[in-house]
N, C-alpha and C positions, 0 to 999 in steps of 0.2 A: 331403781332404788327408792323410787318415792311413791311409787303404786299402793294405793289404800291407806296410804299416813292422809288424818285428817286435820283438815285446813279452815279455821273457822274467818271467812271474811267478814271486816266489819264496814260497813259502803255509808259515809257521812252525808253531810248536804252540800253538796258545792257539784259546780257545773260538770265537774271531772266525773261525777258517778255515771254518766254512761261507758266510761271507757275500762266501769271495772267489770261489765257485762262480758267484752272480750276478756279480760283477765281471767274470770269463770272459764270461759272456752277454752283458753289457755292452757290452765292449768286442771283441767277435767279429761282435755286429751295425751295426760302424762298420767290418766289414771289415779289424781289425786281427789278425795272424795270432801267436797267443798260444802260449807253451811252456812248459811249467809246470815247475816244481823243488818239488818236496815233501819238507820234512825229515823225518828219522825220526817224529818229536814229533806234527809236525804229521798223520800218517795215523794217529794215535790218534783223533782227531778228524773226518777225512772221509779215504774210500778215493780210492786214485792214477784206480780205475774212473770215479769221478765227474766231475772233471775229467776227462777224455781223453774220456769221452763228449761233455762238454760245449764243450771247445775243437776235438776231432775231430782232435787228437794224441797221440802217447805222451806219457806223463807221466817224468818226471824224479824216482828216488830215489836213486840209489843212487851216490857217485863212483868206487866200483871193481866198477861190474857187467862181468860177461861179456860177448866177442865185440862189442864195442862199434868199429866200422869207424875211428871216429877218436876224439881226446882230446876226452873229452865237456864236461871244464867248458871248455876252450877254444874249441871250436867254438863251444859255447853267447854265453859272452861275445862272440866275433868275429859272429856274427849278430845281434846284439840292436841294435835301436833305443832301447828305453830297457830297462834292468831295476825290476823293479817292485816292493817286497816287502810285501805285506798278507795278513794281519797281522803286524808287527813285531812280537817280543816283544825283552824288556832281553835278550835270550841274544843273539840275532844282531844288536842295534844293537852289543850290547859289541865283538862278534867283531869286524866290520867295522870299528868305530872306532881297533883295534889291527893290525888287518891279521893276524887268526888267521885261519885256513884249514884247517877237519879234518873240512868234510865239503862236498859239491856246492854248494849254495846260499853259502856262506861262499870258497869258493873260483873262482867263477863270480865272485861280487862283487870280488873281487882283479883279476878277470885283466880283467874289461870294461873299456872307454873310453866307453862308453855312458853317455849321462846315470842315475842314479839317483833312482828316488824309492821314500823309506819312508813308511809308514799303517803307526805304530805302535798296539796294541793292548795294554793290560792293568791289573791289577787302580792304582786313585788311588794306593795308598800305594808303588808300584813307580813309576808315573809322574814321582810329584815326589819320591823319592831324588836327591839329586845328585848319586847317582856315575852313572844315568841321564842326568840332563838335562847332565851334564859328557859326555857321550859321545854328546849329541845336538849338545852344540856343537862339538864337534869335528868331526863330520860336514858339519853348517853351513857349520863353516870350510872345509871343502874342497868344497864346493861340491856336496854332496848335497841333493837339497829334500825337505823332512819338510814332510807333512801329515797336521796334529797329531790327534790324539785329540778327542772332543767328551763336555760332559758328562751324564750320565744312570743309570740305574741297571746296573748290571755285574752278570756272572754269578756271582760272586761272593758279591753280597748287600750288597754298598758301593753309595754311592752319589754319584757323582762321576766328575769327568774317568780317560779311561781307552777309553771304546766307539772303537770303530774307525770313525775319519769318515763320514761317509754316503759309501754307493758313488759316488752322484751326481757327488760333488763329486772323491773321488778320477782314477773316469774323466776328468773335465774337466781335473783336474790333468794326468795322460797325456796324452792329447788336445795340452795345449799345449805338451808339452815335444816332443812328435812331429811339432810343425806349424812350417814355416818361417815367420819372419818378414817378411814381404813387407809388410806395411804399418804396420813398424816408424815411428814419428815422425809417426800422421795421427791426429787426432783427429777420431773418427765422433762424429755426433750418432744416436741409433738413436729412433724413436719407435715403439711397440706397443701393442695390444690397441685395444680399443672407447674411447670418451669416453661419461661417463654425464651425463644435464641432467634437474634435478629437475623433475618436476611440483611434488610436495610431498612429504613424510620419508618417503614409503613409495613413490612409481610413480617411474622415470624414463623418461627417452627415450635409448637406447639401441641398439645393433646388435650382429650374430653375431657379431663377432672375436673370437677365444680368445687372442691375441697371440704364438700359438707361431711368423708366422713373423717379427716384429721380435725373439722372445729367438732363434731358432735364429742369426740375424745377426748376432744381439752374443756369442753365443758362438763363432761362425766367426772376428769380427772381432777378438775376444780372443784368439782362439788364434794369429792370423798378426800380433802384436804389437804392434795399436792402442791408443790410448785411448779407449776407450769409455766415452760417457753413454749409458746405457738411460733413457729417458723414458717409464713406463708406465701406461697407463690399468690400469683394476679387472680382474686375470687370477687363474687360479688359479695361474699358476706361480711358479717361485721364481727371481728374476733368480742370472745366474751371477755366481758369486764371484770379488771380488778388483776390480771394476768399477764406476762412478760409478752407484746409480741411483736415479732419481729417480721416486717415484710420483706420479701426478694422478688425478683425479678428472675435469673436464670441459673441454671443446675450447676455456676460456680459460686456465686453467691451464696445459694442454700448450703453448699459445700462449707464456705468458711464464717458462714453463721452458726452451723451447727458446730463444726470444729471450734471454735470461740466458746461455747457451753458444757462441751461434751466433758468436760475432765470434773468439773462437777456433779452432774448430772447421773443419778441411779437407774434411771429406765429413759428407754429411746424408742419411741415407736415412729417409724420412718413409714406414714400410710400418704405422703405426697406422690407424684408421677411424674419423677424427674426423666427429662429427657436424656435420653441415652448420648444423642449425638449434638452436634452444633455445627452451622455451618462454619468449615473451614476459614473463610473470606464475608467479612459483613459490610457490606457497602454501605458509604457516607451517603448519597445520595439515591434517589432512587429509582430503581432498576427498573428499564425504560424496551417497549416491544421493540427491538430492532434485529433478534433472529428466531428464527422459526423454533429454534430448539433452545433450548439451553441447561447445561449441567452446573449442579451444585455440587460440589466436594464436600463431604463431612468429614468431622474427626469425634474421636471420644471424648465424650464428659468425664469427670472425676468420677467414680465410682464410691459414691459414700457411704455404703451399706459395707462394702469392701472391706473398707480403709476403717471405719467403727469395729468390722467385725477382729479387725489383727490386734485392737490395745482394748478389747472388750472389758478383759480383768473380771468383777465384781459385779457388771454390770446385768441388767436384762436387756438385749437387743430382740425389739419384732420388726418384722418387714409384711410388705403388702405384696402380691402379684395380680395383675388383671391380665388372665390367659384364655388364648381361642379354642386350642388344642391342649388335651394332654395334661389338666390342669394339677394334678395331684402329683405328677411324676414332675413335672415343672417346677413343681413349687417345693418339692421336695429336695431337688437339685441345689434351686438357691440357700435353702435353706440351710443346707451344709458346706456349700460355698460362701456365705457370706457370714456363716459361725454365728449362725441366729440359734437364738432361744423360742422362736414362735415366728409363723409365719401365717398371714392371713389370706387367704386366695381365694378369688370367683371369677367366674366367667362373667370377659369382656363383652359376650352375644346375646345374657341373658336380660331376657324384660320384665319391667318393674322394678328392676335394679341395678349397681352398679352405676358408671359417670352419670351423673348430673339427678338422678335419681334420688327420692326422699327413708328409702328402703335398700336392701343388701342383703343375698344369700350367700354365703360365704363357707368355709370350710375351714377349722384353724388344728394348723400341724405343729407340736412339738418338737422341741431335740431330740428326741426317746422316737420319734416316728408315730404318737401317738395323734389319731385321727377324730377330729371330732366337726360332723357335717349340722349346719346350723339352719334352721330353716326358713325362707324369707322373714325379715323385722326389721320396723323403722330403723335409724341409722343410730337414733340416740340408745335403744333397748340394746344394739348390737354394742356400741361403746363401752355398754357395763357389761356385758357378755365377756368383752376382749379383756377388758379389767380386772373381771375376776378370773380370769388364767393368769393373766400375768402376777397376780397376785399369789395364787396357786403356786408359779413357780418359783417366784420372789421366796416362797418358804424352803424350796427344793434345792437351790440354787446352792452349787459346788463352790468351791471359794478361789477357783480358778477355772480358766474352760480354755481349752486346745487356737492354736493360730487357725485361720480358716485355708483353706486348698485355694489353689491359683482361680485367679477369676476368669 
């Protein structure tokens, strides 16, 4: 959704300007086309070289350079998707909040219509001055979005609020300010990663899911203006910010986490990897070589996709499959078993994609049996891929849908 909207950054002088070099990379590998403005201050700290090599533009210092074909901070401002500015320092929030203008960056910020966002940076005792944080609300007030500082130890030698946000969470911030709202007023339910079920305090029973592609979903579905609940089994990543979410543990959990949401909730995309079974008998203690063999008894987990699919009503329900065999005819089975509206399926054998992988070749099947084969894509491009079907259907959508067939 953000591929080709341009992003004009503005890089201040304070120690944090090298960390908006990755920012550039960042947000260049989501295909967004970056312009840089560098103040005088700020290339004490990193060269205009570094940046331009890295965004693969000219870089921006100067507001009265030579031979310049048209007025550079207006053109600037009239091209920008959003303006960016990290690291903020108190020099250019003040400027802006007064509406000074005496050099590119500060007079760029004047002439845009372009959303802004600041990541201010600098030393605690600069941070909570109020004649700072009086010039961050006044920014506020006019509808600029500040995301704020975090805290930790500073270059400085303090130790305290001040570091410039994680990149992470910065770019996400861009990202949603760059993404139209199209599923403004739908409350997704999102489920991710594996479910774990104890043997006993040290073995579970477990599977491959890394759950990168239920968070790339909740962060597609946050940016195009949902409310999102991320419901997540044991991952190592960090749910995106700003968004409901809920951790779990094991495939009963997830079960009445999601039963807890669902009766509000307009769409459900169940792309977690709940285990099917759990061991019957989970031992206190733990389970110790003393025979050659030993058997585990299982029993069934709740079947949630099941039990969603019988009081569907109004709703969009999609499900995931990661099959060895047979994968169309598989997937096509559940999908009329579990009274889905969309089912997404790929092979559990294939590489470069699939658990724990940054990418995903996938195939997504409608109610109608309508086929549509997608072909390898990072997990975030496939996100908004899935989105805009569900979207698609969301228009289609009967005002009732049939109970689903025994499971």
């Amino acid at each position: 959704m953000s591929k080709g909207k341009q992003i004009i950054l503005g890089v201040t002088g304070g120690i944090a300007a090298y960390k908006a070099v990755e920012l550039v990379r960042q947000l260049s590998k989501r295909g967004v086309q970056l312009q840089v403005i560098m103040t005088k201050n700020a290339q004490q700290f990193v060269t205009p070289l570094t940046f331009q090599t890295v965004s693969g533009n000219p870089v921006y210092t100067d507001l009265f350079a030579p031979f310049q074909p048209e007025v550079t901070h207006i053109s600037l401002a009239d091209r920008a998707d959003l303006l960016l500015i990290a690291p903020a320092t108190a020099n250019i929030i003040a400027k802006i909040a007064y509406g000074l203008a005496d050099d590119l960056l500060s007079t760029v910020a004047l002439a845009t219509t372009a959303p802004v966002l600041i990541a201010p940076a600098m030393n605690v005792k600069m941070w909570e001055n109020p004649v700072v944080k009086h010039n961050l609300e006044i920014l506020r007030g006019r509808g600029f979005r500040i995301i704020e500082p975090v805290t930790g130890e500073l270059a400085c030698g303090y130790e305290g609020k001040g570091r410039l946000a994680e990149i992470e969470n910065i770019v996400e911030e861009a990202l949603t300010l760059l993404t139209p709202k199209d599923f403004k007023g739908e409350k997704i339910i999102i489920t991710a990663g594996p479910t774990q079920e104890s043997l006993d305090p040290i073995r579970i029973l477990t599977n491959r899911s890394s759950g990168k592609m239920g968070y790339a979903l909740a962060h597609a579905a946050y940016r195009r203006g949902a409310e999102v609940i991320l419901i997540s089994g044991p991952t190592h990543l960090t749910p995106p910010p700003h968004l409901h979410a809920i951790s779990v543990t094991n495939a009963y959990e997830m079960y009445r986490a999601v039963m807890d949401h669902y009766k509000s909730s307009t769409i459900v995309i169940k792309a977690a990897a709940v285990s099917d079974y759990r061991p019957q008998k989970s031992f206190k203690d733990k389970m110790k070589k003393t025979h050659k063999m030993y058997t585990v008894e299982l029993e069934r987990n709740p079947d949630i996709l099941y039990q969603l699919g019988k009081h569907k009503d109004h709703r969009i329900l999609v499900g995931f499959a990661a099959e060895t065999t047979n994968l169309i005819s598989n997937a096509k089975s559940k999908l009329d078993k579990k009274n889905l509206d969309l089912i997404v399926v790929n092979s559990a054998l294939q590489r470069g994609g699939g658990f724990g992988s940054d990418s995903n070749e996938v195939t997504l099947i409608d109610h109608e049996g309508k086929i549509n084969a997608l072909p390898l894509m990072d997990k975030e491009e496939l996100a908004d891929k899935i989105l805009d079907k569900i979207k698609q259907l969301k228009t289609e959508k009967p005002t009732s849908s049939p109970p689903p067939t025994a499971a």
